[in-house]
N, C-alpha and C positions, 0 to 999 in steps of 0.2 A: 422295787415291788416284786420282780421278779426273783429276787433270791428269797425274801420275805414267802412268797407265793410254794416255792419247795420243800422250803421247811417244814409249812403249814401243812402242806399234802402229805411228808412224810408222817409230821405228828398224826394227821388223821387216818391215815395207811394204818399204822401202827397199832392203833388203840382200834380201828374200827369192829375187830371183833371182843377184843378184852374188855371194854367199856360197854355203860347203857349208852345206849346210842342216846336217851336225852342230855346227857351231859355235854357229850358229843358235839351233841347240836345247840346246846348255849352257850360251847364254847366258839363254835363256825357262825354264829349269828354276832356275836360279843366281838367275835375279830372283823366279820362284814359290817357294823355298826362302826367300828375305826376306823376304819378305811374311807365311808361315808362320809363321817365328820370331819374327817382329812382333804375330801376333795372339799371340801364345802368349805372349810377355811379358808383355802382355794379364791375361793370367793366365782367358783362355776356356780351357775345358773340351775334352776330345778329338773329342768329339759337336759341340758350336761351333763349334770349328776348321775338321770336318768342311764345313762348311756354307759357315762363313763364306765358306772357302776353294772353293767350288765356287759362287758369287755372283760372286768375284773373278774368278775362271776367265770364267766366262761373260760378266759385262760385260764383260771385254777382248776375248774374242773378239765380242763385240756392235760393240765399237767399231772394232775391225779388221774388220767386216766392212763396215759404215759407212763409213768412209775409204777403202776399197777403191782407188774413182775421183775420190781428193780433189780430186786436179788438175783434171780435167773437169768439177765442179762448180761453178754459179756463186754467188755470197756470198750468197744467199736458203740455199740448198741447206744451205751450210757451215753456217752461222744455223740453219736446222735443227735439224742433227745436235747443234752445240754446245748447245743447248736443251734436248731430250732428254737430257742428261746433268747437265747445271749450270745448275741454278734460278738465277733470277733475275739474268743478265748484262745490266751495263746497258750495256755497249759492249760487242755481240760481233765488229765490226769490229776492235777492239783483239787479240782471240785468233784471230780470222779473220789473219789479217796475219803474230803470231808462229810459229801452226802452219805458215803458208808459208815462213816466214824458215828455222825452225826444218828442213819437209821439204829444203829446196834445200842450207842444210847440209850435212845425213846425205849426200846427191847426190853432194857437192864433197869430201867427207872418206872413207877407208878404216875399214871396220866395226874393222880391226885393229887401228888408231889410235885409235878410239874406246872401246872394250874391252880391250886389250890388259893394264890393271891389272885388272883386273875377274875376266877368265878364269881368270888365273893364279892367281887366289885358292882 
């Protein structure tokens, strides 16, 4: 959930000022709506879900708030952040690297290209 959770921050990092931010946010409500339906398979309780789903909420905005200045940070920093989320990385230069691969990406590509099956769901 938690690599799921960086990615998602990066995509929304990325587009947040390039995009209308409605799209934005049909695609953040579209991804929190599966995750929903995910704990609830689960077969959690509506009380659990509650919760679950308000932990989820919050790490991801922890983690967006984290990345904020990914790029301006240097591989100590990044090392860091990756740490506080995912115990025991024994190369976090290896995810230091894809999360860069991975922002310049999102950069190079149209969110509408990216989502375009997604939305329409």
């Amino acid at each position: 959930m938690i690599i799921f959770f960086f990615h998602l921050g990066f995509l929304l990092k990325v587009y947040k000022n390039v995009e209308q931010k409605d799209e934005l946010q049909k695609f953040f409500d579209y991804c929190v709506r599966q995750i929903e339906l995910s704990v609830r398979e689960i077969g959690y309780g509506d009380a659990t879900i509650n919760k679950k789903m308000k932990e989820y909420v919050n790490l991801l905005f922890s983690i967006i708030d984290k990345i904020n200045n990914w790029e301006d940070l240097d591989d100590i920093k990044k090392r860091e952040i990756l740490n506080t989320y995912i115990d025991e990385i024994l190369d976090s230069k290896i995810f230091i690297d894809y999360l860069e691969k991975y922002r310049k990406f999102l950069s190079k590509n149209t969110f509408n290209n990216l989502s375009k099956d997604i939305i329409t769901l």
